[in-house]
C-alpha positions as CSV (number, residue, x, y, z in Angstrom):
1,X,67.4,-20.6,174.8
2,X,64.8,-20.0,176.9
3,X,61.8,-21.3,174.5
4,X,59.2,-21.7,176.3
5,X,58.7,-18.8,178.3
6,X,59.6,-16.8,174.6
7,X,56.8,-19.0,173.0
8,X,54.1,-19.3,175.8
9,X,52.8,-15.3,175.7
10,X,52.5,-15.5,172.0
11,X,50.2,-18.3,172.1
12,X,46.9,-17.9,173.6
13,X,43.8,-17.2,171.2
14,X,44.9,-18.2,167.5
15,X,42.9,-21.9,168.0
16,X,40.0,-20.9,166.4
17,X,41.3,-20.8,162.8
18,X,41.9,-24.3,163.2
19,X,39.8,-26.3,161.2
20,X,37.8,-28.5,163.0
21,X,34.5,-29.0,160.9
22,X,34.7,-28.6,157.3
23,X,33.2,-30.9,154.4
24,X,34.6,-32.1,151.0
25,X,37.1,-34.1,149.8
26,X,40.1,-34.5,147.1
27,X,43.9,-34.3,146.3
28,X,46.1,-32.4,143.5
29,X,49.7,-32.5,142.8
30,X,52.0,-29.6,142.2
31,X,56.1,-29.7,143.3
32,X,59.3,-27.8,143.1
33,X,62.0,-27.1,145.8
34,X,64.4,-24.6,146.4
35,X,66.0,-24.9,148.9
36,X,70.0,-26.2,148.2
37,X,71.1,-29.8,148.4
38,X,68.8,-33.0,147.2
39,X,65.4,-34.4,147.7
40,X,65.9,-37.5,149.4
41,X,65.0,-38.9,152.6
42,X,62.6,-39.2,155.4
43,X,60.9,-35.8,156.7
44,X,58.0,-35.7,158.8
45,X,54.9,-33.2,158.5
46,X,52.9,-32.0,161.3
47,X,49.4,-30.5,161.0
48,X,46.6,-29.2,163.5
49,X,43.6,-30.8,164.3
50,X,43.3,-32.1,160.6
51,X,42.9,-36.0,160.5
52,X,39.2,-36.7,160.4
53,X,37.2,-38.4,157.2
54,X,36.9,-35.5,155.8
55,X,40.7,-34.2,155.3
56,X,42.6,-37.4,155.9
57,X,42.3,-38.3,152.2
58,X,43.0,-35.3,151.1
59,X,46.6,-35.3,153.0
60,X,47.1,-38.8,151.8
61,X,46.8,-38.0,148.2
62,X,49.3,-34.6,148.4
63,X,51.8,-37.0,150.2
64,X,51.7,-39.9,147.5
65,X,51.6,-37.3,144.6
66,X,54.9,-36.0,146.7
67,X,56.6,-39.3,147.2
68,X,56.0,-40.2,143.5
69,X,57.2,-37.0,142.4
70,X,60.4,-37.5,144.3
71,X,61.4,-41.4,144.6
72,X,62.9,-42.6,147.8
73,X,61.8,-39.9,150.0
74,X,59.0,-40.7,152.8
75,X,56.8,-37.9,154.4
76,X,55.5,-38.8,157.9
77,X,52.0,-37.3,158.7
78,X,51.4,-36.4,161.9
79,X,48.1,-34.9,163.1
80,X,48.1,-33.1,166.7
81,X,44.6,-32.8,168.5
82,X,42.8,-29.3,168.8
83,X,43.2,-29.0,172.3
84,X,46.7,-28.7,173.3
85,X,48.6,-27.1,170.2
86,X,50.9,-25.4,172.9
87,X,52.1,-27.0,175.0
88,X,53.1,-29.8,172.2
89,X,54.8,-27.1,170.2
90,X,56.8,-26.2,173.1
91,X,57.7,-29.4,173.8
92,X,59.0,-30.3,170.3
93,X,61.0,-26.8,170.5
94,X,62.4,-27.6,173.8
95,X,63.9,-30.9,172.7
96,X,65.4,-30.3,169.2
97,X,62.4,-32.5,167.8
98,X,60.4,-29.4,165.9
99,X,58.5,-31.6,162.6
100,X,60.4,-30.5,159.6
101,X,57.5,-29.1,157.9
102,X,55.0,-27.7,160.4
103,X,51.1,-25.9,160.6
104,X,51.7,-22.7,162.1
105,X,49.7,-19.7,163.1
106,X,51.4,-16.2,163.2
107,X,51.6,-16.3,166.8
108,X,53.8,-19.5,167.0
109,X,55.6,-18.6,164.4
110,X,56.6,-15.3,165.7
111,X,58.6,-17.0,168.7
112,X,60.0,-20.1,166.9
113,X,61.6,-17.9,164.6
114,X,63.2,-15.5,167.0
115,X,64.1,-18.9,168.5
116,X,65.9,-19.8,165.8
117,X,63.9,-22.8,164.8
118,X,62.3,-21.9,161.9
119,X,63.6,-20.8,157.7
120,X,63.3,-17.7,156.4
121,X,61.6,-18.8,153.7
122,X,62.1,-14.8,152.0
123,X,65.8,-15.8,151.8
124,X,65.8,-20.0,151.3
125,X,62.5,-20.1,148.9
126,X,62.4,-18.9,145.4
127,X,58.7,-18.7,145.1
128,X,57.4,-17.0,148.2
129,X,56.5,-13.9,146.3
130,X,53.7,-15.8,144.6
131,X,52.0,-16.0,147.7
132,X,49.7,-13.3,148.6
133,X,51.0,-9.9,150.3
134,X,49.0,-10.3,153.8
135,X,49.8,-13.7,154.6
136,X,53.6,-13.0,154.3
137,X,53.6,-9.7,156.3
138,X,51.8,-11.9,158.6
139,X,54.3,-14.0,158.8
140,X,57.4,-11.3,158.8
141,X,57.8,-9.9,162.5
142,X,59.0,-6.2,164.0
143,X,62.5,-6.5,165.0
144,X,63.4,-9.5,163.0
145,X,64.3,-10.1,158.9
146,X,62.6,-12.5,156.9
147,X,59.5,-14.6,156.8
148,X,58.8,-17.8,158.5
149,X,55.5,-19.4,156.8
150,X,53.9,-20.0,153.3
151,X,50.4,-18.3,153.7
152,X,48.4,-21.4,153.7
153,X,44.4,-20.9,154.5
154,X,43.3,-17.7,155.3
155,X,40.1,-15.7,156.5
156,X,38.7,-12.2,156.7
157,X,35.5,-10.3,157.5
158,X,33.4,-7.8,155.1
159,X,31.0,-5.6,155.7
160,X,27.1,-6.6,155.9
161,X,24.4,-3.8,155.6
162,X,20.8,-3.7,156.3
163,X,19.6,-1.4,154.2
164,X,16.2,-1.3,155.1
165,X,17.5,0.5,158.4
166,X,20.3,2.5,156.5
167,X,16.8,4.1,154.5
168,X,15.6,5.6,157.3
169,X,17.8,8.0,157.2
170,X,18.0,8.1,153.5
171,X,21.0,6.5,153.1
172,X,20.6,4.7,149.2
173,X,23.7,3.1,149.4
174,X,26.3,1.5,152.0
175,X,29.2,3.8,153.3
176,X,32.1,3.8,150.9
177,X,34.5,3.9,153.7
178,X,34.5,4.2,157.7
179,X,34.6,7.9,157.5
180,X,31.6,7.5,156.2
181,X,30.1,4.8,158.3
182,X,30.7,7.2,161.2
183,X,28.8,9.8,159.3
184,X,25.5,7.9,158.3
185,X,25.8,6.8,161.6
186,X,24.9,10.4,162.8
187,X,22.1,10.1,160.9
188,X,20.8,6.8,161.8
189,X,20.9,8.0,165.2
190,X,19.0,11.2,164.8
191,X,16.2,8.7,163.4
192,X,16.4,7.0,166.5
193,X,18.4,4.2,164.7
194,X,21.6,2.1,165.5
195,X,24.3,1.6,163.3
196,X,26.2,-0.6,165.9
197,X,26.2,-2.7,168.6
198,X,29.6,-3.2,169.6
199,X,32.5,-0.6,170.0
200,X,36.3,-0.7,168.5
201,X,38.9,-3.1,170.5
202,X,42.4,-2.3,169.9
203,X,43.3,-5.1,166.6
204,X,39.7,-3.1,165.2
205,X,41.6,-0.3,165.7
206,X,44.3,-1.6,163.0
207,X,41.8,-1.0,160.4
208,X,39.9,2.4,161.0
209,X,43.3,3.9,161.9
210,X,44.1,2.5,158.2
211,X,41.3,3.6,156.8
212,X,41.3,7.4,157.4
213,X,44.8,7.0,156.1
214,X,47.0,6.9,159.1
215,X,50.0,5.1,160.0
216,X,48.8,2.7,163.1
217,X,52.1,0.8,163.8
218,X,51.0,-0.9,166.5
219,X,54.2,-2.2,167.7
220,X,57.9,-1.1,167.2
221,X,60.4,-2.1,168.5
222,X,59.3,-4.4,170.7
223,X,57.1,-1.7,172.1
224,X,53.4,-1.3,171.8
225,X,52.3,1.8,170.4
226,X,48.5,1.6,169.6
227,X,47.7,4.8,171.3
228,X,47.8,7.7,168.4
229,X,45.8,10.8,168.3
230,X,43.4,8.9,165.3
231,X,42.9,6.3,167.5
232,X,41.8,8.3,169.9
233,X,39.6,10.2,167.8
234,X,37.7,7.4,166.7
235,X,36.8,6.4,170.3
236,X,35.9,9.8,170.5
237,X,33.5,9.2,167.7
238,X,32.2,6.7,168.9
239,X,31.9,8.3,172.8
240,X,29.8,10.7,171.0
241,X,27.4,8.3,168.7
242,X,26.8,6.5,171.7
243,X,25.6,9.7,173.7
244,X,23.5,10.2,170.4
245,X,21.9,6.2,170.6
246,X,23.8,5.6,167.5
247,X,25.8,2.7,169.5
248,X,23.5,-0.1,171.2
249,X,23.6,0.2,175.0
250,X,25.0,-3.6,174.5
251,X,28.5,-2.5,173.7
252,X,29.3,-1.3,176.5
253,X,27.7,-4.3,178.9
254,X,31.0,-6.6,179.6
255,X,32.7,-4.0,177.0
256,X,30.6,-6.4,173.8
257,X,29.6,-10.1,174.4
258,X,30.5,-12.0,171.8
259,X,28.8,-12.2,168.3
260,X,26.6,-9.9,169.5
261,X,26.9,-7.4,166.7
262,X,26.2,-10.5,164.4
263,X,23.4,-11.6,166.2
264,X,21.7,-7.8,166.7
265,X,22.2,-7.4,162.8
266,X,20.1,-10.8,162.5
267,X,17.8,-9.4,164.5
268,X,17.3,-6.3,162.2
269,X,18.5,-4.2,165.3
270,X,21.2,-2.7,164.5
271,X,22.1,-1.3,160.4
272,X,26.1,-2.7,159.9
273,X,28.2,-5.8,160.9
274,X,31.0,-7.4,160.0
275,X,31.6,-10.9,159.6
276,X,33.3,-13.9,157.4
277,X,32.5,-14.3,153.8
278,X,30.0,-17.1,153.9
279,X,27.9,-15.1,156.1
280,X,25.2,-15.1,153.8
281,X,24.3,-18.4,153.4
282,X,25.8,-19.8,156.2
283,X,24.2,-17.3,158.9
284,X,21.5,-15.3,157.5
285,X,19.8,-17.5,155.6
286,X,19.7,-19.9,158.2
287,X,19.2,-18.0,161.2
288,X,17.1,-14.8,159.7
289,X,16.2,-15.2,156.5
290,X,13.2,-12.7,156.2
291,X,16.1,-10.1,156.5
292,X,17.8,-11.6,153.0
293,X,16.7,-9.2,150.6
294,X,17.5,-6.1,153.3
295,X,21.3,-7.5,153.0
296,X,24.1,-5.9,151.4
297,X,27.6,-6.8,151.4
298,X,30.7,-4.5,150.6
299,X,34.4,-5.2,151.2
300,X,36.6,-4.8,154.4
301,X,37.6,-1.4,155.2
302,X,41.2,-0.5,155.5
303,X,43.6,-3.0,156.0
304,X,41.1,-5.4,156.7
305,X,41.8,-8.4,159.1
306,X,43.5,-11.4,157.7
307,X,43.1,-14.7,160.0
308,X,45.5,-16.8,158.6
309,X,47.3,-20.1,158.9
310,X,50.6,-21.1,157.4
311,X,53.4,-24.0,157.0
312,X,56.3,-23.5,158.0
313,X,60.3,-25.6,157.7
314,X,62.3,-25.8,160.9
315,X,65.6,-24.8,160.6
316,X,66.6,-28.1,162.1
317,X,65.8,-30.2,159.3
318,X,68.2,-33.0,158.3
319,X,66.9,-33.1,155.1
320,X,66.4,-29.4,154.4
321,X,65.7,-29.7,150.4
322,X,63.2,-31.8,150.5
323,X,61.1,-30.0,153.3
324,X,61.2,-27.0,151.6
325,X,60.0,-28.4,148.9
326,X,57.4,-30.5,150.2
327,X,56.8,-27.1,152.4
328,X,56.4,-25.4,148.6
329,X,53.9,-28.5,147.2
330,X,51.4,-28.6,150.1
331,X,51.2,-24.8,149.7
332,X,51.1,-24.4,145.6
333,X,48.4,-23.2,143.9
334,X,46.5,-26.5,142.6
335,X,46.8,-27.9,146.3
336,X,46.1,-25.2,147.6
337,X,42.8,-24.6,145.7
338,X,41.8,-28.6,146.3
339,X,42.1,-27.5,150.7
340,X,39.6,-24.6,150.7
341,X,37.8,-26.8,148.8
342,X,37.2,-28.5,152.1
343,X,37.8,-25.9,153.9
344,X,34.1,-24.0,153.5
345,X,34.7,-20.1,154.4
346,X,38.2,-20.0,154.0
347,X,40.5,-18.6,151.0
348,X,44.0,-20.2,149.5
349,X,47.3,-18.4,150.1
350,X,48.4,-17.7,146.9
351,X,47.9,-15.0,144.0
352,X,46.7,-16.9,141.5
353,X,44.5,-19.3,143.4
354,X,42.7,-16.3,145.0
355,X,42.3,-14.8,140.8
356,X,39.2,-16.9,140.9
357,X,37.4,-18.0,143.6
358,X,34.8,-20.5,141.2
359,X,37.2,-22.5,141.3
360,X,36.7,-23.3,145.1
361,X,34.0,-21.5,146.3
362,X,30.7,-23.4,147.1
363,X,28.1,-22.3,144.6
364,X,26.3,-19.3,146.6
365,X,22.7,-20.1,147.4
366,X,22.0,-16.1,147.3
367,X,23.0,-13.4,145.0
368,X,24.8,-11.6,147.9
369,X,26.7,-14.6,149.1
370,X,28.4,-14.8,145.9
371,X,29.2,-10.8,145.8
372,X,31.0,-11.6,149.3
373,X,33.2,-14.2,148.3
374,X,34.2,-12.0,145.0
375,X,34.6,-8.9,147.7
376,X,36.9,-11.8,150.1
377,X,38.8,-13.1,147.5
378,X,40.1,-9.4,145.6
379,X,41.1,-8.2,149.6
380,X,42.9,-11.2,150.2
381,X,46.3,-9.3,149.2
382,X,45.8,-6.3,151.1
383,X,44.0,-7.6,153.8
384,X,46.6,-7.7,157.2
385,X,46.8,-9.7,160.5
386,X,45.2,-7.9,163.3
387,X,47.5,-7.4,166.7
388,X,51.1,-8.5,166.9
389,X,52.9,-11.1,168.4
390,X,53.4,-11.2,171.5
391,X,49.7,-9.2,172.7
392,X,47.3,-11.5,174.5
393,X,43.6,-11.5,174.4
394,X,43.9,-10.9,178.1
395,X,45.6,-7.6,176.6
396,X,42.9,-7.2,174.2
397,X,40.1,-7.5,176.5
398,X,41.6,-4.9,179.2
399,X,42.7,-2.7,176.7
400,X,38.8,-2.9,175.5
401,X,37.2,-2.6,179.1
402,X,38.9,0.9,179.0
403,X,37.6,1.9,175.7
404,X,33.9,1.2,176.9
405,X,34.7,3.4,179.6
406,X,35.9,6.0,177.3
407,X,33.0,5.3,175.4
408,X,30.5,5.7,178.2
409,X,32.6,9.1,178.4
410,X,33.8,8.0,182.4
411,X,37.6,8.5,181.2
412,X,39.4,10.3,177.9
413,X,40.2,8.2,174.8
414,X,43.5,9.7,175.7
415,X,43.4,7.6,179.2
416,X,41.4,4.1,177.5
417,X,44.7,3.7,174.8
418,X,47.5,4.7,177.5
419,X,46.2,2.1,180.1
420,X,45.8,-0.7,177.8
421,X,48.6,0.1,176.1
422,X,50.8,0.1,179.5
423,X,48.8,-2.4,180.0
424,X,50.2,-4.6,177.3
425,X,53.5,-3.4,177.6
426,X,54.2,-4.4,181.4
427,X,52.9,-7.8,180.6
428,X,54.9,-9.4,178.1
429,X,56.8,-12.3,178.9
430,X,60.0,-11.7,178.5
């Protein structure tokens, strides 16, 4: 197998969800296997960028809980540096030495798994369906049965409203859906008002497509297929609000820096932005807090994005059993629930942790900032992955570089979404 040109291509901008910088501290206990045969022996369990003061006691703890549970059997922790993820992946891959129980994001669990180096845990785990929806279909590929990961932390983005700006146009309330955000946008802009300041990349797409209730596969069959007449129509929207000055001239300047919707909308520029759920306290409050009471959050639109992370067991394991279920304990509900304790921002994987969010969410400083983790937590299930393995942010930006000049109304929408789309489909590694 050739695994590391199948791997490399799939690999490129999922490092951010790492966790690098988080606070807190504690352990739980939990347990249960299912895969066949019997817990004994020496596994070893690899994580990303996780060994600091602030996790390493929290690993240490699920791992004795573990080895109590389970006598004679060892878990090795290893911890692998920020920078580099790849290229260590691939080497482990390449040489048969895959960790038996492994941090994965989608994106390098896509290509292990059509590798053959990973378990469907769908068929070999009795209790993946307590995990929430989005993280398995995150995990669960075109062109390929099963799923390859327990959901383990996950992240999304709501929508933030200034609604100071929205009353300009007499708008009382935020838009109930992205129909109508396009809508009150109209208005805005006949008030000489922006409602953005950045325009739709193709993963954005996902969403909007979703939420005027159309099918936006994205990929089949190893193809990519974001170019659909909605699509296209909601560039076209957007071609025309900018015409109108409903979209910031920003937008279009190096197709949207980054954060600069976020940082407009602190600036009281622009009337909508999305962002994570601890937004609120976090962001605003810190960086613009004379724009707090203008601030109103509502959920994601559509199938909202889901930025996840996941653990995964390598079909290679000599002791199968017991990385499953060591796979299954790290990823329960009560340890699960003691991570994103640490882990400020971010949500558990499973169902029932995510059925109340006081019992890991940092006490919200402001009213809003505890509507937006209710909103995060309830969309957690039905929020979905953005993109699809194998498309690049070097496909992403292109493919965006021709909306903006859709947008700036140089080409059709109907050109933008072929190019980037050909685009992304003539460079895949294959």
């Amino acid at each position: 197998m050739k695994i590391r040109s199948t791997i490399a291509v799939g690999i490129a901008a999922v490092a951010a969800l790492a966790l690098t910088s988080c606070t807190g501290g504690g352990a739980a206990s939990g347990g249960g296997g299912s895969a066949d045969g019997e817990i004994k022996g020496t596994i070893t369990f690899q994580t990303w960028s996780l060994k600091n003061d602030k996790f390493t006691p929290y690993f240490e703890g699920v791992i004795d809980a573990f080895e109590k549970e389970h006598k004679g059997v060892t878990v090795k922790w290893i911890d692998q540096p920020a920078d580099g993820y790849e290229d260590k992946i691939l080497q482990q891959a390449e040489s048969g030495e895959l960790p038996d129980v492994v941090n994965l994001p989608p994106e390098y669990a896509a290509e292990l798994a059509k590798a053959g180096q990973l378990v469907d845990l769908k068929k070999d785990s009795k209790v993946i369906g307590d995990y929430v929806d989005g993280g398995v279909a995150g995990y669960t590929y075109d062109g390929l049965e099963g799923t390859y990961a327990f959901p383990w932390y996950l992240g999304t983005n709501l929508n933030y409203w200034n609604t100071e700006l929205l009353g300009k146009a007499g708008i009382t309330a935020p838009p109930a859906d992205f129909a109508a955000t396009l809508d009150d946008a109209d208005k805005l802009a006949a008030k000489g008002v922006q409602m953005m300041s950045d325009i739709p990349d193709v993963k954005s797409l996902q969403w909007m497509v979703s939420d005027i209730g159309a099918e936006y596969p994205f990929q089949k069959n190893g193809k990519f297929v974001f170019d659909t007449p909605e699509a296209e129509k909601i560039i076209d929207r957007y071609a025309a609000l900018y015409k109108a000055g409903g979209v910031s001239p920003e937008a279009l300047q190096g197709a949207g820096t980054a954060n600069a919707n976020i940082n407009n909308f602190n600036k009281g520029t622009v009337a909508w932005s999305t962002a994570g759920p601890n937004y609120i306290d976090k962001d605003v409050a810190v960086n613009a807090p004379t724009l707090l009471p203008n601030v109103k959050v509502s959920g994601g639109f559509g199938d909202a994005p889901l930025f996840l992370q996941g653990i995964s067991v390598a079909s290679g394991s000599k002791n199968a059993a017991t990385a499953m279920a060591f796979a299954e304990f790290v990823t329960d509900t009560p340890n699960q629930i003691e991570f994103v304790k640490l882990a400020a921002g971010f949500f558990p994987g499973t169902k029932e942790a995510n059925a109340d969010p006081s019992k890991f969410a940092e006490t919200a400083q402001n009213p809003e900032q505890a509507e937006a983790t209710k909103f995060a937590a309830a969309q957690m299930d039905s929020a979905r992955t953005p993109g699809a393995p194998g498309f690049t942010e070097a496909m992403n930006t292109y493919a965006k570089q021709q909306i903006a000049l859709a947008v700036r109304g140089d080409i059709s929408a109907k050109e933008a979404l072929t190019k980037g789309q050909d685009y992304a489909n003539q460079n895949v590694t294959k």
